[in-house]
N, C-alpha and C positions, 0 to 999 in steps of 0.2 A: 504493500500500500504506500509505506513512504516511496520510494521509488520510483513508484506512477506520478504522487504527489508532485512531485523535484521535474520528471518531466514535462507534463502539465504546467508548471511552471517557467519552465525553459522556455518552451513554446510561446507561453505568453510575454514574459524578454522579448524574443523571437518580434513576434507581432508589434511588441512596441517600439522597437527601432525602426518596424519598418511603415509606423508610423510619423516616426521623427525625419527619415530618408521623404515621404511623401507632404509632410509640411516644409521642408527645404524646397522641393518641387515645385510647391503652392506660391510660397512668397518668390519664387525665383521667376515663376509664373507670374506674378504679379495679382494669382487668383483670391488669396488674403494679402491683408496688411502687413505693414513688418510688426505691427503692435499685438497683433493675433496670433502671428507667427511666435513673438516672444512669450506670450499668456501658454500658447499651447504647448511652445516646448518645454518651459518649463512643470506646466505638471506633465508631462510624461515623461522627465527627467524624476520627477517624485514619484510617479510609480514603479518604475525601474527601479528605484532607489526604495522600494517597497518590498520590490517582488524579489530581487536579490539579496540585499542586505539582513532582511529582515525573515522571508518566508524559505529560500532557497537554501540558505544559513542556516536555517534554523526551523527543520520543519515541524520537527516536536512541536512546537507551540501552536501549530494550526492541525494537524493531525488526529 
């Protein structure tokens, strides 16, 4: 189970860079602002900084 847990996990890492790779796209597009661009990367720098630090590290405490 932890195992799945940790991958499951990765995965979502995974996903979220490559939502940070498609908000670079965005404002490079000019399709958001750079002020959106900044709001947005930063919480998905905080979830990263969720799912790693916090859950991937340490999966006992969500398990």
């Amino acid at each position: 189970m932890k195992k799945t847990f940790v991958s499951k996990l990765t995965d979502c890492d995974a996903e979220n860079t490559e939502t940070q790779a498609w908000l670079e796209y965005s404002v490079a597009c000019e399709y958001i602002s750079v002020e959106l661009f900044i709001e947005l990367t930063a919480k998905s720098l905080e979830v990263g900084k969720l799912i790693n630090y916090n859950m991937i590290n340490n999966p006992d405490k969500f398990s």
